[in-house]
C-alpha positions in Angstrom: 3.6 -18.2 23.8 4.5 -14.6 22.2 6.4 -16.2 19.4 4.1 -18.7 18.5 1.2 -16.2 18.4 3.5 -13.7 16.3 4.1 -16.8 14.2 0.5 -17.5 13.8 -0.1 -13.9 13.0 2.8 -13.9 10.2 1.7 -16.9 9.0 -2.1 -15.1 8.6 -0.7 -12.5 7.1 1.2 -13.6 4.2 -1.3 -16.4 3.4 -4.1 -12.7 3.0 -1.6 -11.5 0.7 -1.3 -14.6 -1.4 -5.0 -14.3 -1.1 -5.5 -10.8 -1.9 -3.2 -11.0 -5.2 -3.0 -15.2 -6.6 -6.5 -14.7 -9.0 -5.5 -11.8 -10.3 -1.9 -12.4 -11.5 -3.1 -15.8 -12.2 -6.2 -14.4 -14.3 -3.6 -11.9 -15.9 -1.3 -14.9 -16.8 -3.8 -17.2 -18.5 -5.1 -14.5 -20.4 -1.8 -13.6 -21.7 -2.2 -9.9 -21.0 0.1 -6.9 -21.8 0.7 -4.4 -19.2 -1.0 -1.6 -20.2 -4.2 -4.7 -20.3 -3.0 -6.1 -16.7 -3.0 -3.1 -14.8 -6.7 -2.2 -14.3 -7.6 -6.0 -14.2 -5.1 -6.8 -11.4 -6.2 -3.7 -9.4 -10.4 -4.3 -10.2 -9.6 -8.0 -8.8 -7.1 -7.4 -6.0 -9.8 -4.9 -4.6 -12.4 -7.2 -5.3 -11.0 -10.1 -3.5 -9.5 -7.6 -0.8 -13.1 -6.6 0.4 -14.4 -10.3 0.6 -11.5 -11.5 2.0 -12.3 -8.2 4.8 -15.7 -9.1 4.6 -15.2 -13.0 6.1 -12.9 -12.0 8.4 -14.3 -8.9 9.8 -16.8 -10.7 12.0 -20.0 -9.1 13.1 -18.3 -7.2 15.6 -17.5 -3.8 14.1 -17.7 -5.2 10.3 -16.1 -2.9 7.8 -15.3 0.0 10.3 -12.3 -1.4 12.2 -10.6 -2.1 9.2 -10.7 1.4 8.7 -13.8 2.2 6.5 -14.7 4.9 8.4 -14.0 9.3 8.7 -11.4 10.3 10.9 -10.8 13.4 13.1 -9.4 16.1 10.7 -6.3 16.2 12.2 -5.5 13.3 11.1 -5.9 14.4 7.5 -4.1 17.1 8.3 -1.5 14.9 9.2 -1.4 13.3 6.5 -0.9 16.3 4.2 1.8 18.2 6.9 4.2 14.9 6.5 2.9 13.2 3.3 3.7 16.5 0.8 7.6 17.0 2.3 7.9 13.3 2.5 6.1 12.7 -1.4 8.8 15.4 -2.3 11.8 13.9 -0.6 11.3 10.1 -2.0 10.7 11.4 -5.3 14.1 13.4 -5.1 16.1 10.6 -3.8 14.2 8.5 -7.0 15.2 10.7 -9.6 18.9 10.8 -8.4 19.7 7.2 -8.0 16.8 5.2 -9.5 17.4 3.4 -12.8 15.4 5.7 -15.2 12.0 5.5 -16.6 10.2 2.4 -17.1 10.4 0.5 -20.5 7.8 1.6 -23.4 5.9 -1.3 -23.0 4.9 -0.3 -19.3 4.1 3.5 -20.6 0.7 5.0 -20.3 -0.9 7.9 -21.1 -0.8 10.6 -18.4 -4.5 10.4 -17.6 -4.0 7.0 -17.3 -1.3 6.7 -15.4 -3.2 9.3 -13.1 -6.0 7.6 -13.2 -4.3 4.2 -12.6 -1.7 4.6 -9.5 -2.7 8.0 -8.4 -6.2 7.1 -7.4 -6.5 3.2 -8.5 -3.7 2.0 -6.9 -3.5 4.6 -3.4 -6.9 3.4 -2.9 -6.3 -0.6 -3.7 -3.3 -0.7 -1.6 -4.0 1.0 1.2 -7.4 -1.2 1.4 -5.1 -4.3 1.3 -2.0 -3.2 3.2 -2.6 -1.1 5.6 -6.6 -2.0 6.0 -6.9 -6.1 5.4 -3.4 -7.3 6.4 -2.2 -4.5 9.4 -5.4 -4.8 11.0 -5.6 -8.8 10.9 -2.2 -8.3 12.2 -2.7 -6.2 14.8 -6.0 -8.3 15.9 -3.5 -10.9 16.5 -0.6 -9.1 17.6 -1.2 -5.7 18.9 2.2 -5.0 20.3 3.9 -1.8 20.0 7.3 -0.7 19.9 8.2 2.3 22.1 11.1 4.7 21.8 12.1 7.8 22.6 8.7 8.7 24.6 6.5 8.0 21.4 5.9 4.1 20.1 5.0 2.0 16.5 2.8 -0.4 15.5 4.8 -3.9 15.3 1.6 -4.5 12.5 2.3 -1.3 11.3 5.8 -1.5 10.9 5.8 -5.7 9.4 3.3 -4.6 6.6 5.3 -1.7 5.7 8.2 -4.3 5.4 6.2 -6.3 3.3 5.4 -3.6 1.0 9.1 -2.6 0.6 9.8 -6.4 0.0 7.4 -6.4 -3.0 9.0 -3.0 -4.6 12.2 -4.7 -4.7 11.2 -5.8 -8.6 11.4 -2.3 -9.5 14.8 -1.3 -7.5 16.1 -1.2 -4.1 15.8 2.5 -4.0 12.0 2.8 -4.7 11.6 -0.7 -2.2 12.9 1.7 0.7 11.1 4.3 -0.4 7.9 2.2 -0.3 8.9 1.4 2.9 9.1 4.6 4.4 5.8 5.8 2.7 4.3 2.3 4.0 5.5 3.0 8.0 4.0 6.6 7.9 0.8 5.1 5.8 0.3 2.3 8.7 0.9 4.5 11.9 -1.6 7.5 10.5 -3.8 4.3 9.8 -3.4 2.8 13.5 -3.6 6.1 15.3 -6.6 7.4 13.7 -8.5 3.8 12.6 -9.4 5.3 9.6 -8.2 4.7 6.1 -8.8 8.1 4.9 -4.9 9.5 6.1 -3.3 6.4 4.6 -4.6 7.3 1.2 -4.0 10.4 1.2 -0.4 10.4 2.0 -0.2 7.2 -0.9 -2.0 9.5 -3.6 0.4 12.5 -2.5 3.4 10.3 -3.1 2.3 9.2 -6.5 1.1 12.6 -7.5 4.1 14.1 -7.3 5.8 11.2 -9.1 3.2 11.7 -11.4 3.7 15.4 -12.2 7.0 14.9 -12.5 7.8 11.8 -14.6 4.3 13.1 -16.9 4.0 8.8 -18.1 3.4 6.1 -16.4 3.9 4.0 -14.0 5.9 6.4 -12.2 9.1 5.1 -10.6 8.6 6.2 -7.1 4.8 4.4 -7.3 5.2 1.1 -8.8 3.4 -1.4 -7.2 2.2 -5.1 -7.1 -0.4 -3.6 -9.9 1.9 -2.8 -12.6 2.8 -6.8 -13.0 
């Protein structure tokens, strides 16, 4: 019964994500766009879709608020700031070292833009798709945890995560593990303190940094579904 309700929920899941993303790539393919064009399209749509898709689900039960549009407890931002900066500054390390350079000129932006784009845009977009529409469908379906070493996981948390690697892998292994890694801290501040808020932050923090140091656009360590 467990693994055809985790089937069920997997199955939920990934058809949310085709959901979430299908108009906009197929909007940006029919239009023929460039990158630099694509980018804010993809991430006005995704977002769009993203909130109605939260808004049919969501029930009347609690609407908007348990998928995490609501304040947290400050520690929890706190949190987010005490892991997300050494973290941010780690991934971006490992990036530079064994990444495959900066992206091609026909992927540069300006530096506002690029700030503008994946430091804000795209923290905000995917956090309100990942870690608020699909983990929290997930784990409405499948709340297990994983426990270890006195402290536990989110199975939701940890699948989406997964998923969000899965979908760097375009850009290069390295920055699909480190999406990963930023996705797992992202979900559990997001499951432990039902708010939003703490997943953002940490995102924004990782691209940030990437941000100040690449000083174009997209940065390596934050490419995303948005950048096509």
């Amino acid at each position: 019964m467990t693994k055809v309700r985790f089937a069920k929920a997997l199955g939920t899941l990934l058809l949310l994500f085709a959901a979430a993303y299908g108009p906009a790539f197929l909007t940006v393919a029919l239009l023929k766009l460039r990158p630099f064009e694509a980018v804010p399209v993809i991430i006005v749509i995704t977002l769009a879709v993203a909130i109605l898709l939260i808004k049919v689900v969501s029930g009347k039960a609690g609407g908007f608020a348990q998928f995490g549009f609501r304040f947290c407890h400050y520690r929890y931002i706190a949190a987010a700031i005490v892991f997300g900066v050494p973290v941010a500054w780690a991934l971006t390390v490992l990036i530079n070292r064994l990444s495959l350079g900066s992206p091609p000129p026909e992927v540069s932006f300006r530096p506002w833009l690029t700030f503008l784009y994946f430091v804000v845009g795209a923290a905000i977009q995917e956090e309100i798709i990942f870690r608020g529409l699909l983990q929290t469908t997930l784990a409405r379906q499948f709340p297990a945890t994983l426990s270890f070493f006195g402290t536990s996981l989110s199975y939701a948390a940890i699948i989406v995560a997964l998923l969000f690697g899965l979908i760097h892998l375009e850009v290069n292994p390295i920055t699909a593990g480190a999406a990963f890694v930023l996705g797992l801290l992202s979900g559990e501040l997001r499951h432990r303190s039902g708010s939003l808020m703490p997943a953002i932050l940490v995102h924004g923090l990782q691209c940030l940094r990437r941000h100040f140091v690449s000083g174009m656009g997209p940065p390596n360590g934050c490419l995303s579904p948005t950048s096509g």
